[in-house]
C-alpha positions as CSV (number, residue, x, y, z in Angstrom):
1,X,154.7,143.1,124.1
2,X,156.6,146.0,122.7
3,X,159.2,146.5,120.1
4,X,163.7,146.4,120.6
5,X,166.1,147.4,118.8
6,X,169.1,144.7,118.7
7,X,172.4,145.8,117.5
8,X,175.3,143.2,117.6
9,X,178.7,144.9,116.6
10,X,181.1,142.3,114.7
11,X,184.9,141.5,115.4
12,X,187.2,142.0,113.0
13,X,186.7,140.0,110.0
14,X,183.8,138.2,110.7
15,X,182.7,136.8,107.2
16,X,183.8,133.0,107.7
17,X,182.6,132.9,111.4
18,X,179.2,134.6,110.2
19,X,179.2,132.0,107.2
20,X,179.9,129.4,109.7
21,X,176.8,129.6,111.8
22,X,174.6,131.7,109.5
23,X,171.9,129.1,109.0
24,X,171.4,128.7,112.3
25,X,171.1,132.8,113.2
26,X,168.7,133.2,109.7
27,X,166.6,130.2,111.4
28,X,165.9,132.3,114.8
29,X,164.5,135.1,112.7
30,X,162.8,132.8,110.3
31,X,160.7,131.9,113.7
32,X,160.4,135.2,114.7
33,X,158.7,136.5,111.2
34,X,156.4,133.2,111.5
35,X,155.3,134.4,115.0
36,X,154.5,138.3,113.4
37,X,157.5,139.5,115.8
38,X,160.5,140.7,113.7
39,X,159.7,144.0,112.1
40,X,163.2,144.2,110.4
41,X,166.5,142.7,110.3
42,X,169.9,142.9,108.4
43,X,173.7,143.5,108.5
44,X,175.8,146.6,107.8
45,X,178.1,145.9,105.1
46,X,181.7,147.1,106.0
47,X,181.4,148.9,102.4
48,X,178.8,151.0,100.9
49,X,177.7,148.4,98.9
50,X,175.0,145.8,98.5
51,X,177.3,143.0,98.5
52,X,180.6,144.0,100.1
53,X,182.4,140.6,99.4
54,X,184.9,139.8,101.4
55,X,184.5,143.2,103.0
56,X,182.4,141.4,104.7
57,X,179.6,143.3,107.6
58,X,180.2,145.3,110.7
59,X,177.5,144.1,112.8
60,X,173.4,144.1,112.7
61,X,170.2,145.3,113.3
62,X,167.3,143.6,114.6
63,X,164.2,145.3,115.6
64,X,161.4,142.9,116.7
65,X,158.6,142.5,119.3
66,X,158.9,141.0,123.1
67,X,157.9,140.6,126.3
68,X,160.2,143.0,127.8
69,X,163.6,144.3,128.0
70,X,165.1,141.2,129.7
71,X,163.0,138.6,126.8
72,X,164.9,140.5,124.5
73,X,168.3,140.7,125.9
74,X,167.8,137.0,126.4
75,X,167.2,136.4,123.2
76,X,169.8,138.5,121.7
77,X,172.7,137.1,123.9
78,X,171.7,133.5,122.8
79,X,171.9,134.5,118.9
80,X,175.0,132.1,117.8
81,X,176.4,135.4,116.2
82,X,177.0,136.4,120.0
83,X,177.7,132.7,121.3
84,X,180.3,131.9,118.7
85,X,181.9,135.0,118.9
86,X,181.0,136.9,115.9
87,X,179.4,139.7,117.6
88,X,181.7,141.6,120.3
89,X,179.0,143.2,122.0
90,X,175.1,143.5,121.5
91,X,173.2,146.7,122.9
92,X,169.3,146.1,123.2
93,X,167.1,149.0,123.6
94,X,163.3,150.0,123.5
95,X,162.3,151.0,120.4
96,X,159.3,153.4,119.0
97,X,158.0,152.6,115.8
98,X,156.9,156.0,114.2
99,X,156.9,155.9,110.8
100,X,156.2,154.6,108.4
């Protein structure tokens, strides 16, 4: 196992589509948490600001644990942000955890 970084970029206004399928996306990460996978995980608000309201996000990070580079490109293109069309495109890399 070893750690990716996941970073889905969003179309233009996202927010309702996000909203839409939301429970579903938090669910996946829920179960990867539960498994002691998912190191980190959030959105980038379109403003510089906790909530940016109907601003809505940019895209996401997502750095967890998995088999390899394919498990986690798997994983990521089956995210409903990516199959509903939320996310535009979704890079997966390696990542090295250094600090903290």
């Amino acid at each position: 196992m070893a750690l990716y970084a996941i970073v889905g970029e969003d179309k233009p206004d996202s927010l309702a589509d996000r909203l839409a399928v939301r429970p579903e996306h938090i669910a996946r990460l829920q179960a990867l948490n539960e498994a002691g996978r998912l190191v980190l995980a959030g959105p980038f608000p379109a403003v510089d600001a906790a909530d940016p309201g109907a601003a809505g996000f940019t895209g996401s990070l997502i750095v967890a644990e998995f088999e390899d580079l394919q498990a986690a490109t798997a994983w990521a293109e089956a995210d409903p942000y990516r199959r509903t069309g939320v996310y535009t495109a979704v890079t997966v890399k390696p990542f090295k955890h250094v600090l903290p």
